[in-house]
C-alpha positions as CSV (number, residue, x, y, z in Angstrom):
1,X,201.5,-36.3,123.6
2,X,198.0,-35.5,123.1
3,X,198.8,-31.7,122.8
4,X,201.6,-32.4,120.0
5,X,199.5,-34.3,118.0
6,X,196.8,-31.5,118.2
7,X,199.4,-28.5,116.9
8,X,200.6,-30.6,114.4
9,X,197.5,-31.2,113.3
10,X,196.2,-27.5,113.0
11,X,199.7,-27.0,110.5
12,X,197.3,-28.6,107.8
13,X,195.4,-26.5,105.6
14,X,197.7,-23.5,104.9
15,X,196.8,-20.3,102.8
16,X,198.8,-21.0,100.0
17,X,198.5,-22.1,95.9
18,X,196.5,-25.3,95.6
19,X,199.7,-27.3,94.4
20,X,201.8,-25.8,97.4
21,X,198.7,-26.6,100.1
22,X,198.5,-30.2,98.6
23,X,202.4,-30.8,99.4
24,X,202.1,-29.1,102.9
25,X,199.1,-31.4,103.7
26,X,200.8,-34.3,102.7
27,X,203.6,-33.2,104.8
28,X,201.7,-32.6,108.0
29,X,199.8,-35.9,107.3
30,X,203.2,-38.0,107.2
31,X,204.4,-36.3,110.8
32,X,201.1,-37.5,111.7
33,X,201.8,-41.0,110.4
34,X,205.1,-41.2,112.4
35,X,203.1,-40.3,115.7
36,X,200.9,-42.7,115.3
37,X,203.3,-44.9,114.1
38,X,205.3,-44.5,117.2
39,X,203.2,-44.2,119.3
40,X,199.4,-46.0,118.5
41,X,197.5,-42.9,118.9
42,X,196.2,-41.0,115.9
43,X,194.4,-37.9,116.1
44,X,191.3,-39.5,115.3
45,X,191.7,-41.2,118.6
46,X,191.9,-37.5,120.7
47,X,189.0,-36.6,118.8
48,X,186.9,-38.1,122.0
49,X,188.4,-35.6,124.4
50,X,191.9,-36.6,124.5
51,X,192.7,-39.6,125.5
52,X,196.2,-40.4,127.1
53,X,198.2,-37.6,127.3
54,X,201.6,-39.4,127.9
């Protein structure tokens, strides 16, 4: 789980227009939010070395 959260994660911050980045963020930061949601872990919580990979 841990690893899935991580690639997610590094989808953010694309090399794109400003208006087009903003809407991909905010994309990658709502499959984040269903993770977490799903889950309980967020990817401040791997930020520590991992956690439970599960």
């Amino acid at each position: 789980m841990a690893e899935i959260f991580r690639r997610i994660h590094a989808l953010g911050g694309c090399d794109a227009s400003e208006q087009f980045d903003r809407g991909w963020d905010a994309a990658v930061a709502s499959c984040e939010d269903v993770l977490t949601e799903l889950t309980g872990i967020s990817y401040d919580d791997l930020e520590d070395g991992g956690g439970a990979d599960g």
